[in-house]
ZALUM-654983 format. One record per residue (C-alpha): residue in three letters; x, y, z. Coordinates in nm, 3 decimals. Example, Ala and Ser with C-alpha at 12.3 -4.5 7.8 and 13.67 -1.06 7.14 Angstrom:
<recs>
REC  aa    east   north      up
REC ALA   1.230  -0.450   0.780
REC SER   1.367  -0.106   0.714
</recs>
This chain:
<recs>
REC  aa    east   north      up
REC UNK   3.770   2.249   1.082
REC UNK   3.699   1.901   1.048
REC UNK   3.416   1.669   0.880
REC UNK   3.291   1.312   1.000
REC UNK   3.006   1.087   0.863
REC UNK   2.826   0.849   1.110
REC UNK   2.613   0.516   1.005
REC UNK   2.563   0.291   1.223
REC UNK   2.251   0.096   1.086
REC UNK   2.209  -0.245   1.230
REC UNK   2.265  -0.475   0.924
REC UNK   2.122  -0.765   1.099
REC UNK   1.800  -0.632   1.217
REC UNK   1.765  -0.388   0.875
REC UNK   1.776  -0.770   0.711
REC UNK   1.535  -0.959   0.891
REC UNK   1.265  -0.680   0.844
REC UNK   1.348  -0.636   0.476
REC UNK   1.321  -1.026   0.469
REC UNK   0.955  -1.005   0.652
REC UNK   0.791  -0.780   0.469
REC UNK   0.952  -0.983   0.122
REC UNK   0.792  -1.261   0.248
REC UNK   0.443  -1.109   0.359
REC UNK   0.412  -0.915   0.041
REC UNK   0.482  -1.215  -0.194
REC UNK   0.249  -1.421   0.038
REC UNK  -0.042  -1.200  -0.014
REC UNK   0.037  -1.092  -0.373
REC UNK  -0.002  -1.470  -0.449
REC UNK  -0.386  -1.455  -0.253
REC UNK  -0.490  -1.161  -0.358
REC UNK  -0.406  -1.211  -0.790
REC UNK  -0.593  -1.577  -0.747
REC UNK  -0.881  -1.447  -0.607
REC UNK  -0.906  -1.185  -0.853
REC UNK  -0.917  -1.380  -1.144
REC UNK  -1.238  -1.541  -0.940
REC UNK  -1.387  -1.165  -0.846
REC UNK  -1.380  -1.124  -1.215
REC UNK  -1.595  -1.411  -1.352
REC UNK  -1.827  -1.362  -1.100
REC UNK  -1.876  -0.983  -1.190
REC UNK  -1.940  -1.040  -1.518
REC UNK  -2.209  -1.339  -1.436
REC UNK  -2.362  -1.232  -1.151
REC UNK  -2.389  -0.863  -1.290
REC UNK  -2.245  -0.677  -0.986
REC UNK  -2.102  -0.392  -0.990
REC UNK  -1.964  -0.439  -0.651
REC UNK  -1.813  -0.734  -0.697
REC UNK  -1.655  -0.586  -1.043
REC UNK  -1.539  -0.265  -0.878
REC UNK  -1.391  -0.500  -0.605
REC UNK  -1.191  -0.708  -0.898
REC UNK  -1.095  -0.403  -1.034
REC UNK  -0.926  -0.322  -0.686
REC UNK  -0.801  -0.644  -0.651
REC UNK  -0.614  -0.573  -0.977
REC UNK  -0.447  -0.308  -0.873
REC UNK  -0.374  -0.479  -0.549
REC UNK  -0.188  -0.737  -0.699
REC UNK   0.019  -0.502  -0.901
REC UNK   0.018  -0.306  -0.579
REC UNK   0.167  -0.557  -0.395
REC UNK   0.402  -0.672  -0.689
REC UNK   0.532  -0.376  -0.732
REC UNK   0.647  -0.300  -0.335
REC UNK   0.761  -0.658  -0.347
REC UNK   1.017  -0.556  -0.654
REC UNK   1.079  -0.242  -0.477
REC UNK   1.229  -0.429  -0.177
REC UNK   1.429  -0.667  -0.352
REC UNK   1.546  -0.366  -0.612
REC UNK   1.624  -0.171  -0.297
REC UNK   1.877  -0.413  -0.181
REC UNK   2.090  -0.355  -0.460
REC UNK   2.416  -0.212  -0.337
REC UNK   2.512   0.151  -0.350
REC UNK   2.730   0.225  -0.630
REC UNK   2.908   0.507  -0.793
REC UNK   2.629   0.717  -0.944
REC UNK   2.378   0.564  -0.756
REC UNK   2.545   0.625  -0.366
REC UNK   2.272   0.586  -0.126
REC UNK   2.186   0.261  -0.343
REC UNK   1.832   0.175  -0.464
REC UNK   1.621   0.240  -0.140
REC UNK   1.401   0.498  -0.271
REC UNK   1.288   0.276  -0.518
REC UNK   1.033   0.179  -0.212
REC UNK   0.917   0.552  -0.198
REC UNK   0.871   0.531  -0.581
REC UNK   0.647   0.227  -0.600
REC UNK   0.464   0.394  -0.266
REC UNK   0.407   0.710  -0.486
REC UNK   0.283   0.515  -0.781
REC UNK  -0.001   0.264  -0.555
REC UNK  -0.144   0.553  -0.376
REC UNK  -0.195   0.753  -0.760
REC UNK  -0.350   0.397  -0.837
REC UNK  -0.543   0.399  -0.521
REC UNK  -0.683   0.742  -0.671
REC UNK  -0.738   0.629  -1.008
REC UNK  -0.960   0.317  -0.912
REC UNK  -1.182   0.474  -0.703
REC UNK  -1.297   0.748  -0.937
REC UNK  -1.366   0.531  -1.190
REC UNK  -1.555   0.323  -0.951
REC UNK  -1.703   0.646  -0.821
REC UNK  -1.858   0.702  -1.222
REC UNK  -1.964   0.317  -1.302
REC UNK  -2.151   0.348  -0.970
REC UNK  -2.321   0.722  -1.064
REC UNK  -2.414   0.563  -1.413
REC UNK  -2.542   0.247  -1.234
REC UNK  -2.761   0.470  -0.961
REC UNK  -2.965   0.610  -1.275
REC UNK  -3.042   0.306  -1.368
REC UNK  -2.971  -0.022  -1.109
REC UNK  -2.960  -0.326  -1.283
REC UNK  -3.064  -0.676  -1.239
REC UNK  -2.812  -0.844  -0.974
REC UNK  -2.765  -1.237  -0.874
REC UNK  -2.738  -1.181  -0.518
REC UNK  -2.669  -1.500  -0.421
REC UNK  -2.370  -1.556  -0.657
REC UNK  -2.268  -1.178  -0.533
REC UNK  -2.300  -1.322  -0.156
REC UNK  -2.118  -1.586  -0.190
REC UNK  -1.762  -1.493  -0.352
REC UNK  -1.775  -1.174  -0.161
REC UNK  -1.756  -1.374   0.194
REC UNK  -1.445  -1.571   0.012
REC UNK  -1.351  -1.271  -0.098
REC UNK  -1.379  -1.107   0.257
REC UNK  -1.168  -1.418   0.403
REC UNK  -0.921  -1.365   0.141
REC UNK  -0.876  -0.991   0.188
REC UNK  -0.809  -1.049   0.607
REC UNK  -0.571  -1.375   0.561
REC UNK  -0.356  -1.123   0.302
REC UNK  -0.408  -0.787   0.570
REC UNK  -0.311  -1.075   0.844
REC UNK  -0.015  -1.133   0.647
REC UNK   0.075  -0.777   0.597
REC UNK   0.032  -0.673   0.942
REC UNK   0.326  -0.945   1.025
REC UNK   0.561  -0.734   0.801
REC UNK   0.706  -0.386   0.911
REC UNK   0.396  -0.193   0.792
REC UNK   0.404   0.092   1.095
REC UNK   0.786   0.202   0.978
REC UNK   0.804   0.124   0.598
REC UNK   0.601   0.322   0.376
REC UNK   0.606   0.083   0.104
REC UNK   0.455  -0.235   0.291
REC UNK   0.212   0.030   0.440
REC UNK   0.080   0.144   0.115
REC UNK   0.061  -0.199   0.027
REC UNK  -0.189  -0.246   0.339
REC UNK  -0.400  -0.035   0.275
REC UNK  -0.483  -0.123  -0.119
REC UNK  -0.553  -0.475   0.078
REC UNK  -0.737  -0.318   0.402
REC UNK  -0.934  -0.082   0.137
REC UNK  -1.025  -0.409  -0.090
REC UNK  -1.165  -0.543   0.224
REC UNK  -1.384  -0.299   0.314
REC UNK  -1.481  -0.342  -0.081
REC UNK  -1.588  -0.706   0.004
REC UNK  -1.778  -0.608   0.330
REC UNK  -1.974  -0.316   0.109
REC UNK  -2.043  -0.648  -0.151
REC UNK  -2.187  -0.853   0.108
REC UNK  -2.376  -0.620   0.239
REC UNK  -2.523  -0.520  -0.124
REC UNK  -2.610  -0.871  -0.189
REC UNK  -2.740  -0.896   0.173
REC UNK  -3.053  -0.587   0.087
REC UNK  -3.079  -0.734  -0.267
REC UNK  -3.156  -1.102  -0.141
REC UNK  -3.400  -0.987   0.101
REC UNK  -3.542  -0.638  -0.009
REC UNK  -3.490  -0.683  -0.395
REC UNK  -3.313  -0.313  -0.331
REC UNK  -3.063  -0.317  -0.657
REC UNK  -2.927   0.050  -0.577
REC UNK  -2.754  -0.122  -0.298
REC UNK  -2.495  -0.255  -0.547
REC UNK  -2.342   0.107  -0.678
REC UNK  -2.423   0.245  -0.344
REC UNK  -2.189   0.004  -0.205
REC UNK  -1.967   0.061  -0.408
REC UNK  -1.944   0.426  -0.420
REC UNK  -1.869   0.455  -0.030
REC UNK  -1.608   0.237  -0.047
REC UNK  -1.469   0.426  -0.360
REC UNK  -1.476   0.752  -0.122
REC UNK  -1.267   0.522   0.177
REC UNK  -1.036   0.435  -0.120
REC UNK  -0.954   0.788  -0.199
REC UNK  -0.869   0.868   0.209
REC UNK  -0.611   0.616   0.191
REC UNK  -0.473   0.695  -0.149
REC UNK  -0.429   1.053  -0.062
REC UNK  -0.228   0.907   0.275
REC UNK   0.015   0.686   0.084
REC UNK   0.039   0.975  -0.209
REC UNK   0.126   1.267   0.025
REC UNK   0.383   1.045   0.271
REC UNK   0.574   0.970  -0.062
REC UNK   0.562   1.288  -0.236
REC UNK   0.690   1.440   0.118
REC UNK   0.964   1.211   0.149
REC UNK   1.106   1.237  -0.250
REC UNK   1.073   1.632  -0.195
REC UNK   1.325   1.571   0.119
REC UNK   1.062   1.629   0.396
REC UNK   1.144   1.615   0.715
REC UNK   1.029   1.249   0.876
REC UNK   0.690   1.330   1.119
REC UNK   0.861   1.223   1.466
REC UNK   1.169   1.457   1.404
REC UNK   1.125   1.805   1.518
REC UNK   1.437   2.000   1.350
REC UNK   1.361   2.273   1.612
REC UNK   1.473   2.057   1.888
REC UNK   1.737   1.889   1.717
REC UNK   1.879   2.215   1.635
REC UNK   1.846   2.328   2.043
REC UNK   1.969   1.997   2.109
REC UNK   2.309   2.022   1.934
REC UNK   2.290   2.405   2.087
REC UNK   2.347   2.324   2.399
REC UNK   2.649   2.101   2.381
REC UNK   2.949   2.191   2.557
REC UNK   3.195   2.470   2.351
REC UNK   2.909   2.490   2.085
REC UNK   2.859   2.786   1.942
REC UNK   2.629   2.773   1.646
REC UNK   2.448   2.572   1.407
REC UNK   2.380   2.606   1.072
REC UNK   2.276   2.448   0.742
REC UNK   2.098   2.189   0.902
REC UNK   1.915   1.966   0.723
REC UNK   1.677   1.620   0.835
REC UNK   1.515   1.431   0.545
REC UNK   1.443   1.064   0.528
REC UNK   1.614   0.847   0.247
REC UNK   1.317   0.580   0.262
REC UNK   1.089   0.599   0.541
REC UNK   1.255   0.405   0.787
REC UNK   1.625   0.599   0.704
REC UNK   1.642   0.898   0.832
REC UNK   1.932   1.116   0.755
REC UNK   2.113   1.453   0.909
REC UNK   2.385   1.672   0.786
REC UNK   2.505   2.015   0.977
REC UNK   2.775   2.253   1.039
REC UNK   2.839   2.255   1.398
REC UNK   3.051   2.631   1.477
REC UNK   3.252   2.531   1.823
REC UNK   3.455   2.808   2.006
REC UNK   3.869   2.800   1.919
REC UNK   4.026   2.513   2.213
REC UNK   3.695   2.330   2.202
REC UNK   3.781   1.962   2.121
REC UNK   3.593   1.894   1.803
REC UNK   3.660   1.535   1.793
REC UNK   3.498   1.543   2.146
REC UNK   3.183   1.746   2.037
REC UNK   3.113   1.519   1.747
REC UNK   3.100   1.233   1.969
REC UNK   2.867   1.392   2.195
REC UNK   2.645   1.524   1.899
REC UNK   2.638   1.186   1.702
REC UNK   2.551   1.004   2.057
REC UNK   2.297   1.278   2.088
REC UNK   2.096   1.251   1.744
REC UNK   2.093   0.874   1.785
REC UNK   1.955   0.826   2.149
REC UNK   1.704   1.140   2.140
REC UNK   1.624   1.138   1.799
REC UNK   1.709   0.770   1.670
REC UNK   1.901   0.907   1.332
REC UNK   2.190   0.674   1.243
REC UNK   2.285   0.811   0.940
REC UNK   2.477   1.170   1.058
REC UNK   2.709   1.387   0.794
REC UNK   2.845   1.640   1.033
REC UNK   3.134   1.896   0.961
REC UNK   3.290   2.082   1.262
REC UNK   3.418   2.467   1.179
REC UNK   3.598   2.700   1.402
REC UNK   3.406   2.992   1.518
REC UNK   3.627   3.281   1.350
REC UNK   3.631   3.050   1.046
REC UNK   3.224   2.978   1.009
REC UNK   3.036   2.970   0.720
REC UNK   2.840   3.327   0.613
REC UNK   2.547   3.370   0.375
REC UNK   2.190   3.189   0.341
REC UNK   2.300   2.906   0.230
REC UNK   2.454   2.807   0.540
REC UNK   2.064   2.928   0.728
</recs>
């Protein structure tokens, strides 16, 4: 019977995309809370809903963004003795938390602009036009920036992307408002605007909310099918069961296994961990492997080893 733990992250690489997506979500957290403070006075003058709804988002963007950006430096912190896989699913944490925000925002958007369609006010569309096109250039320089981080493989930096991506659309809905305002006088434009963009708000929040409550209830990551893992390990050499397997993801770019592999008596177990850790890394890209080897006549029995 014997037990071995594989990780084999590559520190180096793991570094330089933690220090990418630092850098892009400071970058565009300093963009996106300057701007806001401008999205706000405007609102308020120009009497736009859109453009208030869009500061509103902005908001939340900027404490969006500051929050993953805390996240990934808090995540760094080293694993310690009641904390042992460290502080990495702090990321999944501030994920969770954006994409409730996400949800929040946009109803309340949803009901200023359901109040506003029974009775459209006045709007300056000219002061609405014109900080929603800066607004619009703001939005793409910080998705620009965001999209240089690791936003396809980290959860946190993509949550992040899309309170920026959905704040853009937020700013193209504005200057479209102020665009049928200007030239058909058409002041239901304004909540209109701002109510569809409230609804693409809510798809994305839903996303981010569901990846991170999937991951913190130990999920199993989307590209891993445990199915084939399990035949995979099945048919190595002198293998002759598997049981209380488990695949879950520690942050969403860590995934993690842990299994019982039951080998036939003279089958070198040393031998058949090798071959399974070599296995789960080059089929199945998991690094992080806790995998105990038990003798056939000495196997574990019950559900909890199912």
């Amino acid at each position: 019977m014997g037990h071995s733990h594989s990780h084999n992250h590559s520190h180096s690489h793991g570094h330089h995309h933690s220090s990418n997506n630092k850098q892009a979500l400071k970058w565009s957290f300093m963009l996106i809370a300057v701007y806001m403070v401008v999205e706000v006075v405007a609102g308020i003058l120009t009497n736009s809903l859109a453009l208030l709804s869009d500061a509103g988002h902005m908001l939340s963007d900027a404490a969006a963004l500051g929050l993953s950006y805390l996240a990934l430096k808090f995540g760094e912190k080293g694993a310690s003795l009641s904390k042992t896989f460290g502080y990495k699913r702090f990321e999944i944490l501030a994920a969770f938390i954006n994409g409730l925000t996400l949800l929040v925002i946009s109803i309340y958007i949803l009901w200023e602009a359901y109040k506003r369609m029974l009775a459209p006010p006045e709007v300056m569309s000219v002061g609405m036009l014109i900080v929603s096109i800066i607004g619009l250039f703001v939005n793409i320089a910080a998705a620009y920036i965001l999209m240089k981080g690791d936003k396809d493989e980290n959860l946190n930096v993509r949550s992040a992307f899309l309170h920026v991506l959905g704040d853009l659309l937020g700013s193209v809905g504005a200057i479209a408002a102020a665009l049928m305002i200007m030239f058909f006088g058409w002041n239901m434009a304004d909540p209109i605007a701002s109510a569809i963009v409230a609804i693409l708000i809510i798809i994305s929040g839903i996303r981010v909310t569901k990846d991170s409550i999937h991951i913190l209830m130990e999920g199993v990551p989307g590209h891993i099918n445990v199915v084939e893992v399990r035949e995979s390990l099945l048919n190595l050499p002198g293998v002759n069961d598997i049981h209380d397997l488990h695949v879950w993801a520690i942050t969403s770019d860590f995934p993690a296994l842990s299994c019982h592999i039951v080998i036939d008596p003279g089958v070198d177990g040393q031998s058949v961990l090798r071959e399974a850790q070599e296995k789960l890394h080059d089929q199945f890209h998991i690094e992080h492997t806790t995998i105990q080897i038990d003798l056939s006549d000495h196997s574990c029995n019950g559900d909890h080893c199912n």
